[in-house]
N, C-alpha and C positions, 0 to 999 in steps of 0.2 A: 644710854643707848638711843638710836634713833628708829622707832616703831612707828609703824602705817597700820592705820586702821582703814578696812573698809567694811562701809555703814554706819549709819548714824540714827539707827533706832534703838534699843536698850540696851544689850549686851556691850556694844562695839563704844558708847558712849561712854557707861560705868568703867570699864578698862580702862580707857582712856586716863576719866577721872583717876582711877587708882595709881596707873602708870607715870603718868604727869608729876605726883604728887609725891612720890617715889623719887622723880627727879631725872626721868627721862623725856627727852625727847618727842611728841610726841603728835603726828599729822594725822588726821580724819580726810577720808575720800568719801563722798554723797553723790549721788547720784541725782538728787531732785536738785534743781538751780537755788530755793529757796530751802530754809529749813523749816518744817512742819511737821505737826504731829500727822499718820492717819491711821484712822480707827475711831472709835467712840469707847465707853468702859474695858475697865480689867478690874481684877480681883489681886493683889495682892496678898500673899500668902506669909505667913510667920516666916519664913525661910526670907522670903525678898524683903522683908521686910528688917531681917537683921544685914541683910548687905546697904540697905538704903541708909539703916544707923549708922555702917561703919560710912558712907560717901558723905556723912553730915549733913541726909537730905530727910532725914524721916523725921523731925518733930513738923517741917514746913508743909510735908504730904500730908501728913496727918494731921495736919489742922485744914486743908483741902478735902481731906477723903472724907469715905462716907465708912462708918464703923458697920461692919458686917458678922453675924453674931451665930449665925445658922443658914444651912442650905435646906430648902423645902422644896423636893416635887410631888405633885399629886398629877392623876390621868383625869381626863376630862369626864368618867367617871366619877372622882371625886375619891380614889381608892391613893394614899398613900406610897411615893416609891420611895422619896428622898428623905431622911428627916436626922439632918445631924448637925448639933450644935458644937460648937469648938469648946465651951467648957466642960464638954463628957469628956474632950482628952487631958484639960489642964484649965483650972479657971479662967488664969490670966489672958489666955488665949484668944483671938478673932482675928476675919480677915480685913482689909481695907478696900473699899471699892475704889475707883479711879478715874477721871477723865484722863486717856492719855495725852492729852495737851497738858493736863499738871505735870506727869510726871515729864512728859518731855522738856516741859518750859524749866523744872528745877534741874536737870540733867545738863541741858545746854549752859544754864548760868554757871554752873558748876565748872564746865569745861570750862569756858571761858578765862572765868574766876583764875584756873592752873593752870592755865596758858598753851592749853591745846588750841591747836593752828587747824582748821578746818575749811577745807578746797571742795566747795560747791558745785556742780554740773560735773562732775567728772565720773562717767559711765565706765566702771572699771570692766574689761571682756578678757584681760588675761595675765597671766604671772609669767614672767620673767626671771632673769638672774643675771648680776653680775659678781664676777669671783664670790660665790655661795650669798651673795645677798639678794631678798628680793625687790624684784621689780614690778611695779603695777604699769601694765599700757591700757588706757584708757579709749575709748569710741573714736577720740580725733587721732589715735597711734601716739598719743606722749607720752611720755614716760614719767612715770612718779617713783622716786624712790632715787636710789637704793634705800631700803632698811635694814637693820639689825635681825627685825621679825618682824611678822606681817600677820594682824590680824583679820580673820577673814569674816564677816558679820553683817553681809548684806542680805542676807534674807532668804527664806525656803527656795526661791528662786534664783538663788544666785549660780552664774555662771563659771564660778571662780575653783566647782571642787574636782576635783582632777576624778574622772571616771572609773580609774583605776582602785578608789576608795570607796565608789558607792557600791553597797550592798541593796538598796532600795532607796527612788525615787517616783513616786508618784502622786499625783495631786485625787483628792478625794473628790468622789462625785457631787457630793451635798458641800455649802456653805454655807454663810445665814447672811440676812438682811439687818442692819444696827440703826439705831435710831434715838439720839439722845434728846430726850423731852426734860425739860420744869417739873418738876415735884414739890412746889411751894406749899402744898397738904403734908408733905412728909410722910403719904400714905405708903410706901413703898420702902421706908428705911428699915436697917436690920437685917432685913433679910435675903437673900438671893431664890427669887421664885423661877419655879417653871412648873408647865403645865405640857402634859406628853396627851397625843392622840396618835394610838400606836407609834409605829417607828418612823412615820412618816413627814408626821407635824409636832413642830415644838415650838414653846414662844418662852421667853424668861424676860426676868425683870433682874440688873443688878441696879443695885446704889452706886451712885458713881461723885459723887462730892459735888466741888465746882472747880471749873474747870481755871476760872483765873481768881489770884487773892483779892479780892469782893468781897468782902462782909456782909454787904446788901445783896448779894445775888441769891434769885433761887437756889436751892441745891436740885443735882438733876440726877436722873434714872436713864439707863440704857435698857432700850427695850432690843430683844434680838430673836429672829423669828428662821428657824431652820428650813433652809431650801435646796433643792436639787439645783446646781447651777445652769442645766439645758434646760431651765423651767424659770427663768430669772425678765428673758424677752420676754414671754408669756403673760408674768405679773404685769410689766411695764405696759404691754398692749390692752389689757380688759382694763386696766384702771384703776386708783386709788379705792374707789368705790368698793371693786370688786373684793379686794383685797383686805377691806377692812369687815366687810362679810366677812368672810372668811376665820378669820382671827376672831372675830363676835363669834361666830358658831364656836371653836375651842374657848372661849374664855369672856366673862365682862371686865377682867381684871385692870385689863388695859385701854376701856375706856378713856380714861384720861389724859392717854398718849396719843391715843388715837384723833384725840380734837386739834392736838397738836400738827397732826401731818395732814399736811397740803396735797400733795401731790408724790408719786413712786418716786420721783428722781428725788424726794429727800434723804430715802433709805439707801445706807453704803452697804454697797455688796463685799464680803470677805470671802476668800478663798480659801483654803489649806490644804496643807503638804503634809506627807508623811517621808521623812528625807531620815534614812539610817546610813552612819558611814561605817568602813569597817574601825578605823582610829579616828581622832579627832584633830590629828594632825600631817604635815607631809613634809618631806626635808627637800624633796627633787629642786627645790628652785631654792635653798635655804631657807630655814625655819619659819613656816607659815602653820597659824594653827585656826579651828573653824570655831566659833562662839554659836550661841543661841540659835535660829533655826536655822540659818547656813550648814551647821554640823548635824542638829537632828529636831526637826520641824514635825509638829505633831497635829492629831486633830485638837480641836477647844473641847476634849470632853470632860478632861481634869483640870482643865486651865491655870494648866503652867508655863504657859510658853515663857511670862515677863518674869515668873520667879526663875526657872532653872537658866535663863538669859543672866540674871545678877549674880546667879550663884556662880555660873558659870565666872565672870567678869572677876569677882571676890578670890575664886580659886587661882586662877591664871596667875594674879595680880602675886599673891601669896609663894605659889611657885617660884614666879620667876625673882624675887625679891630673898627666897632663902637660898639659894645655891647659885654660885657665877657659872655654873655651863647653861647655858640655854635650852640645850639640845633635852637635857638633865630633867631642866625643868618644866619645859613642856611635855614630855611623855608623864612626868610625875603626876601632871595637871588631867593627863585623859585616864590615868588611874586609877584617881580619888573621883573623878565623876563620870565614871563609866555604868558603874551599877546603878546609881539614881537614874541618870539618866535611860539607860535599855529597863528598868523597871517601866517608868512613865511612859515609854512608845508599846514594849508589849500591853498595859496595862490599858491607852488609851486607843489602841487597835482591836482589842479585844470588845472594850465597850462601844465602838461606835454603830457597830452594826444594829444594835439593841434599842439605840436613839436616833439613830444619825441612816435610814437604807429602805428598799423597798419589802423588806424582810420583815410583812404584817405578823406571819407565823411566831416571830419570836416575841412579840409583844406577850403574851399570856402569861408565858412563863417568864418574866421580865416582871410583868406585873405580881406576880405572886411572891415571889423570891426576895424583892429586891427591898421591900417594908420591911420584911421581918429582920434582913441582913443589918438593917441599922438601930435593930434592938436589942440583937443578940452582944454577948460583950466580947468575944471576940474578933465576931466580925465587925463591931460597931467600930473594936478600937483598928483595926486594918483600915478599913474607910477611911477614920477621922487622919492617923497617921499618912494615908496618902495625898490626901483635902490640903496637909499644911507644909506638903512636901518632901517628908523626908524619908518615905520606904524606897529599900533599896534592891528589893528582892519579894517573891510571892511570900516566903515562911513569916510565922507570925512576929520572929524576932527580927527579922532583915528590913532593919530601920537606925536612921542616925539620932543622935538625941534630939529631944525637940530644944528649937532655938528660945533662948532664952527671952522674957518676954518686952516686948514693942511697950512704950510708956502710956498713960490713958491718952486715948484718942481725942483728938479736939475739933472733929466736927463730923 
């Protein structure tokens, strides 16, 4: 078959890879003229982490990442909210921290590697058809295509979902400031920290490996500091100074980072979407289906966006590989990842208000609650099963098996 991808951040690349390899045809549409990673750290999760096995990229990540063993939040009281390690659900278990320039940089060789064909600068604004195939017309009105099927994986922002499918699209009012500093102490491995001052401020620390295969490089930490984004000019105008108050009054943790930053314009601002469709797919211009946050784009309060992006990529690939109708097997494909997925958006819509809003009122009882919920054992294990991605429902059973377990980590 001959398949069009549009996007070239995780989901739309893994596909690729998977499809390619499969033995189809297979072009990538990007939008930036160069290819680049953006962003600073992720977490990889046990679930992304068995699609990375299957792409033959997870021993080279994982000797990049940074092995993550436990999430810990405490309030600038010093009063426990977070505290769950991944071997209360199963020894073998942990997650992987990440620069996304690693994973990007093994993703793109990969393509390459299976000879996806990847067409740079081309701003894809709408779908087309010819005799039920689709068509991509790009900013300058060219035409890309026809394809077989069309995947659609440009990003929370993408213009490409036919309105008729959205149930909700809105962008959230908070996002955070990212800043990937040196950790040559290693004072920061292991763990994924945050420090909460009510719901208004938040700063974390993930592990994030390095970023290129270096043996001699530091390993580095993402520092990421939650903000209202109509308060983003505001940081920028009072000044690095200001700001690093700031962050000292919640915390001395990140000291260390803080020697690091020069000046605001180092920190990248990220945004988030909350994108629910009613299917993950649409036939009106022939078989077009939506991957990772193009179909359902979430806040970073569970941070799965890069797992259910692979998983996503993993299922598709699967589908369309067991059965010759197309049509067959893309509905097969919004199926089997319906329920993971509307758990994780109810789930991380629920929680944002808690961490992420000007809603001081709920901090107390947030604070109270939210310790003990990760000692109790049924709640500990709801937690731990949603952390590594696989519940698929609120009830205690409505979860997939956990994936089986990632090899020892090598850095």
């Amino acid at each position: 078959m001959n398949v069009g991808v549009v996007g070239c951040g995780t989901a739309g690349p893994a596909a690729a890879i998977f499809l390619a390899r499969a033995g189809h045809h297979v072009t990538v549409l990007e939008r930036a003229p160069t290819l680049r990673p953006v962003g600073a750290g992720l977490l990889i999760q046990p679930t992304g982490m068995l699609v990375l096995s299957e792409l033959g990229l997870l021993d080279q990540l994982l000797a990049l990442g940074s092995r993550v063993d436990r999430l810990h939040g405490v309030t600038t009281g010093n009063r426990t909210l977070l505290d769950l390690s991944y071997s209360d659900l199963r020894d073998d278990l942990f997650g992987l921290g990440l620069h996304r320039g690693a994973l990007f940089g093994s993703l793109l060789q990969a393509m390459r590697a299976s000879g996806v064909e990847v067409r740079c600068g081309v701003e894809a604004v709408s779908i087309e058809s010819s005799n039920a195939h689709p068509l991509v017309r790009d900013a300058t009105q060219a035409l890309h295509g026809p394809f077989d099927f069309l995947i659609v994986a440009d990003g929370a922002r993408s213009s490409l979902r036919p309105a008729s499918l959205h149930s909700r699209v809105r962008a959230y009012p908070y996002g955070a400031l990212w800043f990937v500093a040196e950790d040559p102490t290693h004072r920061y491995d292991g763990v994924l920290a945050q420090v909460y001052h009510g719901t208004g401020s938040m700063i974390g620390f993930l592990p994030t490996g390095r970023a290129a295969d270096d043996p001699v490089s530091p390993p580095l930490v993402s520092l990421f500091w939650s903000i209202r984004l109509d308060h983003a000019r505001q940081l920028h105008d009072r000044g690095i100074d200001a700001w690093k108050t700031q962050v000292r009054a919640i915390t001395d943790r990140a000291d260390p980072i803080l020697d690091q930053i020069s000046d605001t314009r180092k920190l990248i601002l990220a945004a988030y979407h909350d994108v629910v469709m009613r299917r993950s797919f649409d036939f009106s211009h022939g078989p077009v289906v939506y991957l990772g946050d193009a179909g359902h784009a979430m806040s970073p309060q569970l941070g799965q966006g890069a797992n259910l992006a692979l998983v996503d990529a993993l299922t598709l690939s699967e589908c369309v590989e067991a059965t010759a109708d197309l049509c067959a097997a893309i509905q097969q494909f919004d199926r089997l990842r319906r329920a993971n997925i509307r758990y994780y958006q109810f789930a991380s819509r629920w929680l944002t208000p808690i961490f992420q809003s000007g809603h001081e009122f709920m901090a107390p009882l947030r604070d109270m609650a939210m310790g003990p919920m990760c000692r109790l054992g049924w709640t500990q294990r709801q937690m731990l099963e949603a952390l590594v991605g696989v519940k698929t429902g609120m009830m205690p059973w409505a979860a997939q098996a956990l994936p089986r377990s990632p090899s020892p980590c090598g850095g």
